[in-house]
N, C-alpha and C positions, 0 to 999 in steps of 0.2 A: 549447391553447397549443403554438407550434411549438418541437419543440429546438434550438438552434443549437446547430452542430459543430464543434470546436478539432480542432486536431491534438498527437498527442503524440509525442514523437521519441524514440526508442531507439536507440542506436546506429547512427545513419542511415537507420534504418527511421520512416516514419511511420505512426500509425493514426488512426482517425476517432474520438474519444471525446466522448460530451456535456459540454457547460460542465460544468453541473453534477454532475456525476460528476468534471472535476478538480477543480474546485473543493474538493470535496469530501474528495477525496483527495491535495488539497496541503497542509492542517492536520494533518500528524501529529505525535502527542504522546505522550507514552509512558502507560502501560494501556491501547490503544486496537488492540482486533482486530478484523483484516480476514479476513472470511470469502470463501476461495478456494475452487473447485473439488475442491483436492487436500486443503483441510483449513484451517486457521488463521496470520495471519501475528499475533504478539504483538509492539510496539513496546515496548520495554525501556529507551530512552535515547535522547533527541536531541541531538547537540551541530551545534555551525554546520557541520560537514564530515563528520559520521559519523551512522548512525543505527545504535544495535545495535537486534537484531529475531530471536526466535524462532519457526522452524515448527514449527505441531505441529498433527496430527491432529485432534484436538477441544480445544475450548475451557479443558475443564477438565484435559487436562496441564498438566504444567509442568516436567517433565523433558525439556530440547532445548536441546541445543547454541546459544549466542548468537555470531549472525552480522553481520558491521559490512559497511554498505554506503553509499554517498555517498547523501544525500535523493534526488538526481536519479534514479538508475538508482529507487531504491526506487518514486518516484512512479509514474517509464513501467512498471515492473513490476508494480505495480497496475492501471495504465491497459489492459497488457495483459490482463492474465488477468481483469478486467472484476470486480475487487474489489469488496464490499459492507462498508462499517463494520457491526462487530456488536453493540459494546460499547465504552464508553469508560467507564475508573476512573478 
């Protein structure tokens, strides 16, 4: 089966991502970590204009600073760094 490719926009940048990978990464909801590169992203609260969301190194901290970011940037910042959901509570 072939992928077909969206684009996802970043601050005027565009990247090639799979449907299914935004897809994927446009449902977020809070207990739900996205396994990055650098370590863990923890989604702590959705509201209609903010997501708070902490980094942390491995899964099972939980000591990290909670950072507020608009859904949008949060999505394309998944889409870049080529996020993987890990876990959803």
């Amino acid at each position: 089966m072939e992928r077909m490719q969206t684009k996802c926009v970043y601050r005027g940048m565009q990247e090639m991502v799979s449907a299914e990978a935004k897809h994927a990464v446009v449902a977020l909801s809070p207990g739900q970590i996205w396994k990055t590169d650098q370590g863990c992203i923890l989604i702590t609260s959705h509201g209609e204009r903010v997501v708070a969301y902490k980094k942390l190194r491995n899964p099972d901290q939980r000591a990290a600073v909670t950072n507020l970011i608009r859904p949008e940037a949060l999505v394309s910042y998944l889409c870049q760094v080529g996020a993987e959901l890990a876990e959803s509570r």
